[in-house]
N, CA, C and O atoms as a Tinker XYZ file with bonds, in Angstrom:
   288  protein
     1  N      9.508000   -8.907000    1.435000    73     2
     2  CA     9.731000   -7.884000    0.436000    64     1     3
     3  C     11.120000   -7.293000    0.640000    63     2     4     5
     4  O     11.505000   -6.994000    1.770000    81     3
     5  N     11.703000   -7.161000   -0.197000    73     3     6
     6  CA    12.848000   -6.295000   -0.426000    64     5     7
     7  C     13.011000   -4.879000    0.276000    63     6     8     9
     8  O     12.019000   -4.505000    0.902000    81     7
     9  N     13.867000   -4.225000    0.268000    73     7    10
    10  CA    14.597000   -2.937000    1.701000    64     9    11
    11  C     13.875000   -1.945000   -0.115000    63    10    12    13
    12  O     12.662000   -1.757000   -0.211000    81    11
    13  N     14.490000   -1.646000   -0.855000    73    11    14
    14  CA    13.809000   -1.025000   -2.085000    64    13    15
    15  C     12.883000   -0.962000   -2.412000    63    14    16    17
    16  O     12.650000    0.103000   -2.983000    81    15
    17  N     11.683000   -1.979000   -2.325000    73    15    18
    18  CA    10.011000   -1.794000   -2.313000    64    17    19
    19  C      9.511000   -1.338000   -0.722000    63    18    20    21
    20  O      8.717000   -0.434000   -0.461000    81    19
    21  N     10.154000   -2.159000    0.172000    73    19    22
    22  CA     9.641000   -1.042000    1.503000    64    21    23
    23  C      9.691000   -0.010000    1.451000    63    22    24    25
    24  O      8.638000    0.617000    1.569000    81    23
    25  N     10.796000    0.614000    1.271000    73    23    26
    26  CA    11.243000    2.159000    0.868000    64    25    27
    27  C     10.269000    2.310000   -0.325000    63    26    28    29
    28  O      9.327000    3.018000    0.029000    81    27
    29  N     10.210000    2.103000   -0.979000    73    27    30
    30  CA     9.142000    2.822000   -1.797000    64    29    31
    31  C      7.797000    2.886000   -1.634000    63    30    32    33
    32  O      7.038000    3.762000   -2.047000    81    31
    33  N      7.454000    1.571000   -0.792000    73    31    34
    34  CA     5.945000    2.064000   -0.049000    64    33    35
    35  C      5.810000    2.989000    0.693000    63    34    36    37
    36  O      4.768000    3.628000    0.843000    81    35
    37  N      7.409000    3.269000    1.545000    73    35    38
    38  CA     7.014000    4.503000    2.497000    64    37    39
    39  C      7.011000    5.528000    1.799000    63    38    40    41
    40  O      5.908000    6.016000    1.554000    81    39
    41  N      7.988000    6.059000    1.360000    73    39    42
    42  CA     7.120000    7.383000    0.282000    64    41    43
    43  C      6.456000    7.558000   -0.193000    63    42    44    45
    44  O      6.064000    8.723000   -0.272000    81    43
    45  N      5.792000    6.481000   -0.907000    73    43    46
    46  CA     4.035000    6.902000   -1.419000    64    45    47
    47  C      3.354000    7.214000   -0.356000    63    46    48    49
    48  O      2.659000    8.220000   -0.224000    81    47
    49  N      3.576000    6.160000    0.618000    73    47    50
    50  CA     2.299000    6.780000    1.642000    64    49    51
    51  C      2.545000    8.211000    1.945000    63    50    52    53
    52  O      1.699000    9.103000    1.887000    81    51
    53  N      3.803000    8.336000    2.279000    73    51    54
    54  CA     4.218000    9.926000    2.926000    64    53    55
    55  C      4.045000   10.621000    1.933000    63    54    56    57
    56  O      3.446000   11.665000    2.189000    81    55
    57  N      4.385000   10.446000    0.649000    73    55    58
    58  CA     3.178000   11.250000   -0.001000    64    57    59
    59  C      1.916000   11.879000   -0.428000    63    58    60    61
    60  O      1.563000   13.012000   -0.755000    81    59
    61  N      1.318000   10.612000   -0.292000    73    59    62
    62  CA    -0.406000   10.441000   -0.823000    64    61    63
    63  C     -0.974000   11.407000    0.794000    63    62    64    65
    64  O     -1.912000   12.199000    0.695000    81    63
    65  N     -0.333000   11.207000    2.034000    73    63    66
    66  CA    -0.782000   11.793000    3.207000    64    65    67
    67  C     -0.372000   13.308000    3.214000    63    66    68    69
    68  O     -1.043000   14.188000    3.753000    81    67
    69  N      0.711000   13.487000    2.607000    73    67    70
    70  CA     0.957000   15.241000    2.927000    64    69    71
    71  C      0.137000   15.727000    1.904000    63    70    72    73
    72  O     -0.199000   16.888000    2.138000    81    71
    73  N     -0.604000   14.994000    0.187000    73    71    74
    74  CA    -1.237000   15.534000   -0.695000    64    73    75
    75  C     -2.340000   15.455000   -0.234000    63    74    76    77
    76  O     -2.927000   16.447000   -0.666000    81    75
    77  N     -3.048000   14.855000    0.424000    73    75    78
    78  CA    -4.607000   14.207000    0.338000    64    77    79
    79  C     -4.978000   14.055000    1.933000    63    78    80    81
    80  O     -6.202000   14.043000    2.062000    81    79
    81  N     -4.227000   13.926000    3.289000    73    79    82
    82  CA    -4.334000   14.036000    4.760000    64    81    83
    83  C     -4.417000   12.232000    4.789000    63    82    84    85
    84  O     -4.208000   11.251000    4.074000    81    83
    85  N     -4.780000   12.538000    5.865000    73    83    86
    86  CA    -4.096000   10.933000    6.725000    64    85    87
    87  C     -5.856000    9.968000    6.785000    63    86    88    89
    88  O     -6.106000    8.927000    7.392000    81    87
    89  N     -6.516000   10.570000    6.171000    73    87    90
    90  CA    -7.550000    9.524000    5.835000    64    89    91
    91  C     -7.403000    9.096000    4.374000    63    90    92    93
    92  O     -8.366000    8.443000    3.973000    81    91
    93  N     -6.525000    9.285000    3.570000    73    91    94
    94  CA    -6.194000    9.122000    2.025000    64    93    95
    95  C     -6.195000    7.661000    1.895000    63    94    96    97
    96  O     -5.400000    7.080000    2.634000    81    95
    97  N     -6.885000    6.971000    1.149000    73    95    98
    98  CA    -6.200000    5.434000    0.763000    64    97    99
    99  C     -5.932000    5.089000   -0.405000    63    98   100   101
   100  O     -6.602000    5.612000   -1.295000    81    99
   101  N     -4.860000    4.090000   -0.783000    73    99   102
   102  CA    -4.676000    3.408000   -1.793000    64   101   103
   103  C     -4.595000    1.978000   -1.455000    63   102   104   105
   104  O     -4.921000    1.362000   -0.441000    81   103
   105  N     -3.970000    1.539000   -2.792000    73   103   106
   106  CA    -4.094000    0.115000   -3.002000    64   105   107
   107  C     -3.019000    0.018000   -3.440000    63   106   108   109
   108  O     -2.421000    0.975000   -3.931000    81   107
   109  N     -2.310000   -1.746000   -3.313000    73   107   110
   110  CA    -1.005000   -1.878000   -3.964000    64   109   111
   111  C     -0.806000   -1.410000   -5.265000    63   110   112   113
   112  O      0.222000   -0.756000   -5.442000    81   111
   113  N     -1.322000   -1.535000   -5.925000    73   111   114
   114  CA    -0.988000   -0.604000   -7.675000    64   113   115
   115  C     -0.259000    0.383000   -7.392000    63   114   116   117
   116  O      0.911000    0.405000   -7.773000    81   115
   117  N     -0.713000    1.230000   -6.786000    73   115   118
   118  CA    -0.214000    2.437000   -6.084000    64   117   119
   119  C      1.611000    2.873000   -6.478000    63   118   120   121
   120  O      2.107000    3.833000   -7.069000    81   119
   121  N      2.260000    1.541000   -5.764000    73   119   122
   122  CA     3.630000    1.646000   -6.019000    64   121   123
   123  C      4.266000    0.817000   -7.441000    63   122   124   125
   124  O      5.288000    0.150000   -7.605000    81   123
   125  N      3.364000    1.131000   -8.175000    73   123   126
   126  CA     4.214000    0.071000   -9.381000    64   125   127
   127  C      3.960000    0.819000  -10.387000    63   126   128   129
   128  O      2.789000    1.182000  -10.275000    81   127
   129  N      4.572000    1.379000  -11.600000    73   127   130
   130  CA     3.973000    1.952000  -12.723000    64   129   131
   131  C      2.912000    1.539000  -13.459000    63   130   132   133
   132  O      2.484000    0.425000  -13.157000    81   131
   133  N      2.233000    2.256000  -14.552000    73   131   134
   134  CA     1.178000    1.421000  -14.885000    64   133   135
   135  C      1.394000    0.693000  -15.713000    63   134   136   137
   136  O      0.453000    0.117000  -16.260000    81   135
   137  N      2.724000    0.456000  -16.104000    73   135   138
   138  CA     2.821000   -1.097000  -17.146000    64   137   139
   139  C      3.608000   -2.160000  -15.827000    63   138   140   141
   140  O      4.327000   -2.007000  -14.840000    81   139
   141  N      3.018000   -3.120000  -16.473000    73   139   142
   142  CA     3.527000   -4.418000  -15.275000    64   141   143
   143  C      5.132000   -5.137000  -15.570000    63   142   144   145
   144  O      5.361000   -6.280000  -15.966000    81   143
   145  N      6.142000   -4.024000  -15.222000    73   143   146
   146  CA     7.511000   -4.346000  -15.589000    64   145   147
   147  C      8.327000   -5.603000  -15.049000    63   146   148   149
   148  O      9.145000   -6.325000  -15.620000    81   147
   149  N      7.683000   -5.619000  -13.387000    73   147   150
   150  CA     8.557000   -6.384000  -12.415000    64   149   151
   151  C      7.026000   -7.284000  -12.030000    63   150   152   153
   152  O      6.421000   -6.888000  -11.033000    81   151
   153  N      6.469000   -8.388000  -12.765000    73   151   154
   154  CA     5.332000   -8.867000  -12.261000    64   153   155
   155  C      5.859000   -9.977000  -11.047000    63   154   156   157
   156  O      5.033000  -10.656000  -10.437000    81   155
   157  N      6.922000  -10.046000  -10.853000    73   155   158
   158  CA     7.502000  -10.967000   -9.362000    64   157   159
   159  C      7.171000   -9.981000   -8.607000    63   158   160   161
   160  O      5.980000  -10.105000   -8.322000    81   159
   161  N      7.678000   -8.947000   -8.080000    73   159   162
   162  CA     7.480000   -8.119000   -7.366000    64   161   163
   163  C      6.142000   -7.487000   -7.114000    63   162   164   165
   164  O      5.851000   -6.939000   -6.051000    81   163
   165  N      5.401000   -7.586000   -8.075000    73   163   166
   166  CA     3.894000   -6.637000   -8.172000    64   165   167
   167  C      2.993000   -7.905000   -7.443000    63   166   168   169
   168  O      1.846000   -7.675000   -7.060000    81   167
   169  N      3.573000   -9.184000   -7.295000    73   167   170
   170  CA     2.888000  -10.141000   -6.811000    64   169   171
   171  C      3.300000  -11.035000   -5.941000    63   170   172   173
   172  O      2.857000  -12.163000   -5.725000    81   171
   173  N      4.138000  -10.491000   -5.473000    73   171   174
   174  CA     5.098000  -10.726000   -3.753000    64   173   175
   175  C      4.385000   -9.123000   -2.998000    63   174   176   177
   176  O      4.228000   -9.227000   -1.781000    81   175
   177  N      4.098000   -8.166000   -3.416000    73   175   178
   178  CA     3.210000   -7.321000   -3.083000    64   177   179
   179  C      1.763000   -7.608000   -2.663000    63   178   180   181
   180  O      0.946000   -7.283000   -1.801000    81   179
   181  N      1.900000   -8.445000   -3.812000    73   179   182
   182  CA     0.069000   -8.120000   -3.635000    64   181   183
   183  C     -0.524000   -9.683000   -2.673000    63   182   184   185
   184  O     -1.538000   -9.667000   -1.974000    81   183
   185  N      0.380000  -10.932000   -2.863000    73   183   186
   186  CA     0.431000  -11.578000   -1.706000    64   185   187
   187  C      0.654000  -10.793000   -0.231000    63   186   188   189
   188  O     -0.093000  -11.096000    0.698000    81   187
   189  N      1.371000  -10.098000   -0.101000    73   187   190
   190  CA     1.623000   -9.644000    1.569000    64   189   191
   191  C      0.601000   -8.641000    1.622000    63   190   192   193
   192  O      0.375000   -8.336000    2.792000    81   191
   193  N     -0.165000   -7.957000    0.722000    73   191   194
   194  CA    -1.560000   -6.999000    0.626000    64   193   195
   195  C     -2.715000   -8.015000    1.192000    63   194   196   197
   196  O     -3.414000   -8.033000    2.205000    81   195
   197  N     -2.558000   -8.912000   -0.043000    73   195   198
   198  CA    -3.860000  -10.126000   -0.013000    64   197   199
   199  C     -3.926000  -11.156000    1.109000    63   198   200   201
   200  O     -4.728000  -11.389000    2.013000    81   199
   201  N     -2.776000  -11.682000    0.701000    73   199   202
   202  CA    -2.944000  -13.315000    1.347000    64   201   203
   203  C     -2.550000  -13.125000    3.146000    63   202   204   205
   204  O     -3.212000  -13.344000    4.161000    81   203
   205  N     -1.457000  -12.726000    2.962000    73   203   206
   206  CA    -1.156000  -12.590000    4.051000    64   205   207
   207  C     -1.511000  -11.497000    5.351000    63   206   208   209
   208  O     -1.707000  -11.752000    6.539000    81   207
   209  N     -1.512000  -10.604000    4.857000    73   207   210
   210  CA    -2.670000   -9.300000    5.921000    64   209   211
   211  C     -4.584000   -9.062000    5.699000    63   210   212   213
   212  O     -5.418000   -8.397000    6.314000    81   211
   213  N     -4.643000   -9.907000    4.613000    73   211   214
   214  CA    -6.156000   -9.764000    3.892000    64   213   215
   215  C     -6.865000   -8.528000    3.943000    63   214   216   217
   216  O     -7.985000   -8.335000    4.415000    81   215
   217  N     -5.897000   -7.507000    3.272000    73   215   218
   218  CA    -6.331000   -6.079000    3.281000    64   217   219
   219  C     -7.665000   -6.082000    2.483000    63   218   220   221
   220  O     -8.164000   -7.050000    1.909000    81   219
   221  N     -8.225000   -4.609000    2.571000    73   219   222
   222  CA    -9.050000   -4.704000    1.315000    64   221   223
   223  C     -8.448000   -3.961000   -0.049000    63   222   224   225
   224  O     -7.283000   -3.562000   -0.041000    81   223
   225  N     -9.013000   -3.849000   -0.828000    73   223   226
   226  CA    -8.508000   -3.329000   -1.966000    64   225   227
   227  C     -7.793000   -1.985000   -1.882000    63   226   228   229
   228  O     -6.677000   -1.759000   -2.351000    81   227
   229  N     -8.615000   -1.067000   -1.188000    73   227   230
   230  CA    -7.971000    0.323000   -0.651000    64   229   231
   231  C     -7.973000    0.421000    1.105000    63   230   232   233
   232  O     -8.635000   -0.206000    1.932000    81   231
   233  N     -7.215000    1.202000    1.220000    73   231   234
   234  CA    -6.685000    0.908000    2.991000    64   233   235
   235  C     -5.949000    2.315000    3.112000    63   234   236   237
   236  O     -5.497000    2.944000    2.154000    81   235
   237  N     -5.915000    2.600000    4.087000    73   235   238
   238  CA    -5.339000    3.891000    4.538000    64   237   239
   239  C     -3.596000    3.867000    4.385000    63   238   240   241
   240  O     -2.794000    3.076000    4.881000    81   239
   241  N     -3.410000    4.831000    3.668000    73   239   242
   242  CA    -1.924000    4.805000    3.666000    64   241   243
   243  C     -0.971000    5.273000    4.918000    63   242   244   245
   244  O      0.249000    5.410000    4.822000    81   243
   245  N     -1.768000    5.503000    6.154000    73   243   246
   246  CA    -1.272000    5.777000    7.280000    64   245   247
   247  C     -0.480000    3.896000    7.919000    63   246   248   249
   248  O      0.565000    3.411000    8.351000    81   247
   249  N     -1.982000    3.485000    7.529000    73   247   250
   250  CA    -1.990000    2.268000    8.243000    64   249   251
   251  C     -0.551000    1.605000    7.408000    63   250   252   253
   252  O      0.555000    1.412000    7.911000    81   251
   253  N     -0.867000    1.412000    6.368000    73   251   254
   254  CA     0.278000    0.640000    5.440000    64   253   255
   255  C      2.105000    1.242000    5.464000    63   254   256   257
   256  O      3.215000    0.822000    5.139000    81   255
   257  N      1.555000    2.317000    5.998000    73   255   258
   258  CA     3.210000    2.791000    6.050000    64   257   259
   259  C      3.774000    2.259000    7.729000    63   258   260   261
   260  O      4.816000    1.760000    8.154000    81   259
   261  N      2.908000    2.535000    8.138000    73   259   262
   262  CA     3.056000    2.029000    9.719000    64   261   263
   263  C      3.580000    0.300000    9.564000    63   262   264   265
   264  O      4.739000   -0.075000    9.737000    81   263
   265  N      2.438000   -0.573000    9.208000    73   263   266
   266  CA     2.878000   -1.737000    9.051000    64   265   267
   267  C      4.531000   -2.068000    8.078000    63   266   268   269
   268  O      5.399000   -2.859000    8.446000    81   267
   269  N      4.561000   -1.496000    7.238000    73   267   270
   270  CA     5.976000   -1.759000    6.676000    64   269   271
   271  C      7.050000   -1.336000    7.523000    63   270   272   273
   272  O      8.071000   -1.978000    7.768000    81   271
   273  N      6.717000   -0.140000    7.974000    73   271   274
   274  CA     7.800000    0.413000    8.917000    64   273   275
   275  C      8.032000   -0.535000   10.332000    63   274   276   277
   276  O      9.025000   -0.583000   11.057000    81   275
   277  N      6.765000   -1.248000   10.438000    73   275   278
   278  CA     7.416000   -2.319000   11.513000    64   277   279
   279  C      7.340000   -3.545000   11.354000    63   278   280   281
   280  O      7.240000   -4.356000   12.274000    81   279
   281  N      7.394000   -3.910000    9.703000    73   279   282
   282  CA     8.413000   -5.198000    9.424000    64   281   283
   283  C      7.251000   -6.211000    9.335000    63   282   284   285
   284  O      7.646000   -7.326000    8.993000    81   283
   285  N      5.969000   -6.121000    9.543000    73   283   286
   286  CA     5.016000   -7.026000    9.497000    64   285   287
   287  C      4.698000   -8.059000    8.307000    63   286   288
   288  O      3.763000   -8.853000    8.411000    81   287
């Protein structure tokens, strides 16, 4: 993934956690608007969500900011 979608996963999470506390979860949708503008990107996402970490649909945004932040 791109330095611009990392960065933008980390602020959602650091968001969704200072609104909602550190048991809050989302799902990749999360960082994409709700029309599907950039569907390369919404699905180079949702491969490294899916395929490659085999998250579940919702997951703690503690956890997900952690993992981006160390490059996984």
């Amino acid at each position: 993934m791109n330095k611009e979608i990392r960065q933008k996963i980390i602020t959602v999470c650091k968001e969704k956690i200072e609104k909602k506390g550190e048991n809050v979860g989302l799902s990749f949708y999360a960082f994409f608007k709700n029309k599907n503008d950039n569907p390369k990107l919404l699905m180079e996402v949702a491969e490294w969500w899916i395929k490659k970490h085999k998250l579940d649909h919702f997951e703690k945004a503690v956890t997900i900011k952690k993992m981006i932040e160390n490059k996984l």
